[in-house]
N, C-alpha and C positions, 0 to 999 in steps of 0.2 A: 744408136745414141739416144733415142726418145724412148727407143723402151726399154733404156737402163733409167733414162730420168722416170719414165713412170713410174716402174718399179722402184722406182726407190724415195718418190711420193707415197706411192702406197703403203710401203712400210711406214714411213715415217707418220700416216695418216693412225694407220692399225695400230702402233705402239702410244698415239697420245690416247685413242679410245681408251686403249688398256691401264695408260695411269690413273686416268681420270675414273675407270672403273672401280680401279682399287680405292682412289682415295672416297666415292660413294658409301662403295659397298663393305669399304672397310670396317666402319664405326660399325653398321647397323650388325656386322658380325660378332662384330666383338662386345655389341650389348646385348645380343643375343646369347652370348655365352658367359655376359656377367648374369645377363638374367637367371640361365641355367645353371648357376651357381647357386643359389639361392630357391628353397623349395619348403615355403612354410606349409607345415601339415596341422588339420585340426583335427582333432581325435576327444569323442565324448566316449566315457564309461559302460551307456545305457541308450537306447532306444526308448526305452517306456521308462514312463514312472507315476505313480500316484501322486493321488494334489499330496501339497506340502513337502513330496521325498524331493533329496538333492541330488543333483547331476553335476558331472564334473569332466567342464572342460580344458582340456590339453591343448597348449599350441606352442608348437617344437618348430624350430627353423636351424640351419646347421650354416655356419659361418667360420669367418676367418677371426683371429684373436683380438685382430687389432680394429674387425666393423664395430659400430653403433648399433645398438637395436630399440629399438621403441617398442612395445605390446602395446595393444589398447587397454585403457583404466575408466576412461567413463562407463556408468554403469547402463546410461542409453543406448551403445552399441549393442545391448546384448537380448535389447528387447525384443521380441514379445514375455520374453522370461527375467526375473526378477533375479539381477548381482545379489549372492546372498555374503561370499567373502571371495577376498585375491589371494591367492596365496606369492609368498615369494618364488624370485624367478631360479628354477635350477640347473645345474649346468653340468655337461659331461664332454669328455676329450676324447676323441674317437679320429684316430689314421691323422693329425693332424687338423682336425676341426673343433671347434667348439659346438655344441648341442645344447641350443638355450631351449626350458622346455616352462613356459606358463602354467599353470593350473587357476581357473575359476569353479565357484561352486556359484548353480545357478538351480533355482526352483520357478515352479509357479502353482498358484492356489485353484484355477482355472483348468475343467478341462475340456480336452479338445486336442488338437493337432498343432503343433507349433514347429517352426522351422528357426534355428540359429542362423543370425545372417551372417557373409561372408564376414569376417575379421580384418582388420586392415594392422600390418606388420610394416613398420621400416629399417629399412639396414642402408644406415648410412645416409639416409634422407630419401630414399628410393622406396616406393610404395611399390607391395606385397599383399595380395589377397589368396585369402585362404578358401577351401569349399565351402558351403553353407552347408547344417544337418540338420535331419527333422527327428522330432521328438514326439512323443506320444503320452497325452495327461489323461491317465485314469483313475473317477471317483471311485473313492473309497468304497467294498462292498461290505455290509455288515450283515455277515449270517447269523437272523432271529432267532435262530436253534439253538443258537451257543449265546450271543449278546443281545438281550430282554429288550422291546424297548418302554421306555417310560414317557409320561407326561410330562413337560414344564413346568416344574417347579415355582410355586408360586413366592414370591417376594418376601422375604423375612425381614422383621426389621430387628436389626442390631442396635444393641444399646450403645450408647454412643461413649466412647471412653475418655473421662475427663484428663485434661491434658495442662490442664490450669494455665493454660496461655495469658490470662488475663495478670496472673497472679508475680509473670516474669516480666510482664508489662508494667503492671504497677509498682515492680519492684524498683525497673531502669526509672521511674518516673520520678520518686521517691530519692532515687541516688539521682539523678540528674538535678534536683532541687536543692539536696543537702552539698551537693558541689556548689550550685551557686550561690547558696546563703555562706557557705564558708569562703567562698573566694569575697564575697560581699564583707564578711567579718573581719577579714585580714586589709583587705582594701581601706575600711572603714578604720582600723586600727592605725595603720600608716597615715591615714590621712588624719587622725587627733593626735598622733605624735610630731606629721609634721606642726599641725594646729597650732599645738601646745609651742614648740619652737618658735614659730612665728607670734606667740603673744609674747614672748620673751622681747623686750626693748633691744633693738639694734648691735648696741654694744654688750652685752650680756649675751644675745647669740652669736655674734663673733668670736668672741671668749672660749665659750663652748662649742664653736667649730674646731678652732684652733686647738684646742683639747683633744678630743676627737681623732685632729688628722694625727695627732701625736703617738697615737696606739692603733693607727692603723701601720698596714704590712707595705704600704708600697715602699720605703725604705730597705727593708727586708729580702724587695722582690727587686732592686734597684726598677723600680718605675718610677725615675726622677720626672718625667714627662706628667705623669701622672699626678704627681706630688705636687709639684709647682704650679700648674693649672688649677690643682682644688685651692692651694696657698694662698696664690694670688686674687683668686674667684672671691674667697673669704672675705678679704679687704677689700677689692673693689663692691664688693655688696655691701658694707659696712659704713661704707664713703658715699656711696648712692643714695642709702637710705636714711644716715645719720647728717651728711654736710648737702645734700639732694643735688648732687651732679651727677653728669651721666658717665660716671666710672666704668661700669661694664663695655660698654663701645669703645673707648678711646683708647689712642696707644700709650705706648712709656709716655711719650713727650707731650701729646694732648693732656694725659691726663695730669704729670708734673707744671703742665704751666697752668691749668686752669687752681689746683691750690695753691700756686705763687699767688695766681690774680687775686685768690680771697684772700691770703695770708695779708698781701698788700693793701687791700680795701680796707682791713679792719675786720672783716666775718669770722678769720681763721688766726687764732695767734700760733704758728705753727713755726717752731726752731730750725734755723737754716739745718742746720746739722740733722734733724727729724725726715728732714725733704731731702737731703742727699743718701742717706742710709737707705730710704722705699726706693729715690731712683735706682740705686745699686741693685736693692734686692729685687724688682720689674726688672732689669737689664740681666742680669742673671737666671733668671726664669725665661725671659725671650730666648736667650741662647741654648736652654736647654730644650724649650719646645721647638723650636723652629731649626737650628744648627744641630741639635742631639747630640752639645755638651754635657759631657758628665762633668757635678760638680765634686771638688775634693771630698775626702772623709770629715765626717761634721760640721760642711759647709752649709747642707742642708737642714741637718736640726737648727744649727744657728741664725739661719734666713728666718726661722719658725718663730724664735724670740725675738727675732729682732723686729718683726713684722707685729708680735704681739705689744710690743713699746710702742709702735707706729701708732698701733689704735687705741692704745690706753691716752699719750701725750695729743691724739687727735680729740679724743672724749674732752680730755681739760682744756683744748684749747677753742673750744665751741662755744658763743657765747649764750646764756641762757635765754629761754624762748620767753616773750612778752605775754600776757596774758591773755590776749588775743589769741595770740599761736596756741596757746593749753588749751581753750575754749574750743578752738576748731579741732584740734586732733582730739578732744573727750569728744565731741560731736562724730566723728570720723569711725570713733573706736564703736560707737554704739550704734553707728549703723553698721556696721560691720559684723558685731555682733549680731543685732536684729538679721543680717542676710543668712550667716552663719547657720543663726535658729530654724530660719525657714527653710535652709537645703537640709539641713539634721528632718527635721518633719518627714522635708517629702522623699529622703532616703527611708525613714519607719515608715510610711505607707508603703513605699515600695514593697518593702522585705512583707509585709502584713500580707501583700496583696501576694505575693511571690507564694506565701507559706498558706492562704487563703487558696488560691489556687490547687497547691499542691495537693491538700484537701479533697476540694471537690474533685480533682480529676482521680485519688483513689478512690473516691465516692463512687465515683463512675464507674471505677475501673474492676470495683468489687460487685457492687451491684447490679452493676450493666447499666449504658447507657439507654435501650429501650425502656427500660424497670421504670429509670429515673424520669424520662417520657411522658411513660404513660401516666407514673404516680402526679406527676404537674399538670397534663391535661386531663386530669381523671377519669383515666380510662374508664367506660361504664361496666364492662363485664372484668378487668381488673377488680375494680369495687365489689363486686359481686361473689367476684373468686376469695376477698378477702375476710368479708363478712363474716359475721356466728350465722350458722347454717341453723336451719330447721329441720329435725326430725317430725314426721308425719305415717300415717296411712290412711290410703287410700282407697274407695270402694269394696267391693264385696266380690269375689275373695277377694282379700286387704292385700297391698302392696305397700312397706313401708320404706321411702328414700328421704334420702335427705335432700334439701334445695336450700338457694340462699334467699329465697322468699316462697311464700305458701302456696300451692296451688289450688286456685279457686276452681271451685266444681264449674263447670257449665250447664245451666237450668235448660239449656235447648234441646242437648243430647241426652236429658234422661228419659227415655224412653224404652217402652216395649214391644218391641218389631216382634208380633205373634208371641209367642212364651220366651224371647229371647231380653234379657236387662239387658243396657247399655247406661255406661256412668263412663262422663268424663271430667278432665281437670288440667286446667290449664294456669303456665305463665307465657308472658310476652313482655319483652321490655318494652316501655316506651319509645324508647328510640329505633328498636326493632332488629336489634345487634343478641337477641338469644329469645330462643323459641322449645318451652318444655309442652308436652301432652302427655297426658297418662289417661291411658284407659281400658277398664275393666267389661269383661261380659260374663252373663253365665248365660250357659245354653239352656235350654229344654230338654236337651237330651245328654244321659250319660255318654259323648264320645269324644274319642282325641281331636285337638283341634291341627287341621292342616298348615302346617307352617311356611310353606309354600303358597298357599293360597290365601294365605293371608298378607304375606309379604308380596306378591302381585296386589294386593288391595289395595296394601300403604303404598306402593308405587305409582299406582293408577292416582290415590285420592292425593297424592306429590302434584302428580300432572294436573290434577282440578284445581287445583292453586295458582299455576303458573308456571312449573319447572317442566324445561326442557333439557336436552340433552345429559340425559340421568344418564352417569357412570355407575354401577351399580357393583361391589362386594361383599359375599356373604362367608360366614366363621360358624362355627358353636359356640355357643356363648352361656357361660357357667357363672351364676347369681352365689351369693351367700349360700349354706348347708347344701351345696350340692347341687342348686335347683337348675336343670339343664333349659337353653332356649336356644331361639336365633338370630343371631343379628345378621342385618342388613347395615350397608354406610358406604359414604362414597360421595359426589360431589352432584351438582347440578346448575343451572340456569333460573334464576326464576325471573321471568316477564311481570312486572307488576302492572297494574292499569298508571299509567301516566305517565311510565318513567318510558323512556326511548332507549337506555341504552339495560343490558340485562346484569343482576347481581349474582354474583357466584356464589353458594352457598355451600356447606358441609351439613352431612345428615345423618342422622343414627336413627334405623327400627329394631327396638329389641320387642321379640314375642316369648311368652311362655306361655303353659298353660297347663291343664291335663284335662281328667274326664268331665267334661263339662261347661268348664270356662276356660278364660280364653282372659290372659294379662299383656298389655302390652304398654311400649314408652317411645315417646318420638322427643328427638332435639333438633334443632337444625341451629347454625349461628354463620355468620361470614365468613368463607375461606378464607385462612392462614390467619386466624385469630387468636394466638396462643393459649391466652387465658381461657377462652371459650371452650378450648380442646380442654385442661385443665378439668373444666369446670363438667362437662361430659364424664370424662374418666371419673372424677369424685362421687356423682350421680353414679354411674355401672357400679362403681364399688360399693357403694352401700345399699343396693338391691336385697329388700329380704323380704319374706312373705312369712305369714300365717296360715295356720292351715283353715282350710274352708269352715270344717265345725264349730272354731273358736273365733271368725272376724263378725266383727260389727260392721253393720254401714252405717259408710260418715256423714 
């Protein structure tokens, strides 16, 4: 008997292990085999590529119809390599599956060795990683046999293409003014129409309201609402300003009893029967603004007369005003005028100033506002650029240019260093904002002069002055009939004794020469000086010489 009870503990022991195993081991089976359902692959085109080529990677996962799937789209996942496009996602049916298949196009400019990191895929919200690949970036090789190689090309300046911006600016400016001067003319017209209205005496523009509302459309449009509010507006303005109650505020009843109170006083001689006809026509007009009764056919035109007898039998029944009262209202009228005059003024200043404006700012907008600038502060090398110029020559051989003042010889540099002349000629402005030299040599000896070694000389005698940090550019440089030289130009620093901080300057050396002598021209003036630059170019361009047998010295 106990070792039927044992045994049959023991089974019952073995069988709960066993459930309990299953319900363990169960899940981890069966996510193991969703897992293995699901098998994204990533597939590139290429192992190698040169900088710039593109590669394209694949990533394909095979699912059921009805899973989710997410790709990755940020382009950071994909680095060390640069997302160049996504393409859309494509899809095939194969045995019952669907085949979602990605494409990226990926590059890099970089080379070297790079690895695609693993991809992260969901199906279903369940994360999926793919292999990572490596990728191989090779610089481009350029065989010299076949493609030349050349130097860097030096900077060209292109002329600049006029685009007249200025000219559609000035334009909107121009209509933006003639907008507001005519919205002003119209404004101002309304307002001496109403003007004129209001100099009309009280009962005179009643009259002519009344008239008025009689050829307008709300009739037409049945806007009885309309009609009776402008009707009644008419005469309560009329009664305001001719008997001085306060008509417009007050109801039917306020206002019928306060003309009883004057009728009765003696102020207003006004016909019981006058007083019952306006309360009708107010009680009829409340019910159509307020109830939005319609009144009969031709109830409404005849509110209209009957309203106009209202004002006419209220006019006679007013007793005339004491000469006192004429005194004050002439008093009244003519300040009213005199206020009148003074807002008329200072609307013509307006418009004067509006049209005054509009003016100068095409002024502006034509001739530039630096132009307009410098021509106020007067500019000093503007001045100069604008001047009658002087035609001259210069030393032996002669050099003739033009400048906007003379250039005075310098008595220190005439000299002769062994058989060699030296002449020179200078300006300087005062202020020290433009710097010309001109100077001539002749040699001792018939020979060419080195244009190089001259142009380290004017560099060198740059730095004796003060300039530091010389950028230096050199061109051929072609005078009047042909005559070939070299210039030198470009920027510098110059230290002056006392100043602490340094002045930028621009500088031009042109040389020519031939057997024997030796011509040259220096400028320098303050970086980014427009006119200055100008004023250079005009100088190169009328560069001309004589020939050595026929110049004088000056």
């Amino acid at each position: 008997m106990q070792q039927h009870l044992f045994l049959y503990k023991k089974s019952w022991v073995l069988s709960t292990l066993f459930l309990l195993g299953l319900l363990f081991v169960g899940p981890v089976i069966y996510a193991q085999e969703s897992t293995s359902r699901y098998n994204p692959v990533a597939v590139i085109d290429t192992t190698s590529i040169e900088i710039g080529e593109q590669i394209e990677l694949s990533l394909s996962v095979a699912v059921n119809p009805t899973d989710l799937v997410d790709f990755p789209e940020d382009p950071r996942l994909f680095l060390p390599l640069e997302l160049v496009k996504t393409f859309e996602t494509d899809s095939i049916t194969y045995q019952g599956k669907l085949n979602l298949i990605k494409k990226y196009a990926l590059t890099q400019f970089d080379a070297g060795n790079y690895s695609i990191p693993k991809q992260k895929i969901y199906v279903n919200n369940q994360l999926f990683m793919t292999d990572s690949s490596l990728v191989r970036v090779s610089d481009v090789v350029v065989d010299t046999l076949v493609q030349n190689l050349y130097d860097i090309k030096p900077i060209t300046q292109v002329e600049k293409i006029a685009t007249y911006e200025w000219l559609w600016q000035l334009l909107f400016v121009l209509l933006a003014i003639s907008a507001l001067v005519i919205a002003y003319l119209r404004a101002q017209k309304k307002r001496k129409l109403a003007a004129e209205n209001k100099k009309l005496p009280p009962y005179d523009r009643a009259l002519l309201a009344l008239d008025n509302l009689e050829k307008s459309q709300y009739l037409l449009k049945e806007e009885y609402k309309e009609y009776y509010s402008e009707l009644t507006n008419i005469v309560r303005q009329y009664l305001e300003e001719e008997v001085q109650i306060a008509a417009l505020e007050s109801t039917t009843d306020q206002l019928i009893e306060k003309l009883e109170i004057l009728t009765a006083a003696g102020s207003l001689s006004l016909e019981e029967d006058t007083l019952t006809q306006f309360k009708q026509i107010l009680q009829t007009a409340d019910l159509v603004k307020f109830a939005k009764s319609k009144p009969k056919d031709g109830v409404a035109e005849n509110d209209r007369d009957r309203l106009k007898q209202v004002v006419v039998k209220t006019k006679e029944a007013i007793a005339p005003p004491s000469q006192e009262e004429l005194d004050a209202i002439a008093a009244s009228e003519a300040a009213k005028k005199a206020r009148e005059l003074s807002r008329a003024r200072k609307r013509k200043a307006v418009v004067i100033a509006l049209i005054a404006s509009g003016v100068i700012l095409g002024l502006i907008g034509y001739i530039g506002p630096k132009n307009i600038w410098d021509t106020a502060l007067r500019n000093p090398n503007k001045i100069l650029l604008e001047k009658d110029w002087i035609e001259s020559e210069y030393g032996v051989p002669a050099v003739v240019i033009q400048t906007p003042e003379v250039l005075v010889r310098d008595t220190t540099a005439l000299t002769k260093i062994g058989e060699i002349s030296i002449q020179k000629f200078k300006y300087t402005h005062p202020k020290g904002v433009l710097f010309i030299e001109l100077e001539t040599k002749k040699l001792s000896q018939e020979e060419q002069p080195d244009f190089n070694l001259l142009t380290e000389t004017g560099l060198k005698a740059l730095e004796g002055i003060g300039a530091k940090n010389i950028i230096t550019k050199q061109e051929n440089f072609e005078a009047q009939e042909g005559v070939k030289g070299m210039k030198t130009f470009g920027t510098a620093d110059f230290f002056i004794a006392g100043d602490k901080k340094a002045t930028k300057e621009d500088y031009i050396l042109l040389f020519f020469g031939g057997k024997g002598y030796v011509q040259s021209i220096s400028m320098r003036w303050i970086d980014g000086d427009p006119y200055a630059e100008k004023i250079s170019e005009k100088i190169m361009n009328s560069i001309a010489f004589e020939k050595l047998t026929e110049t004088k010295s000056k």
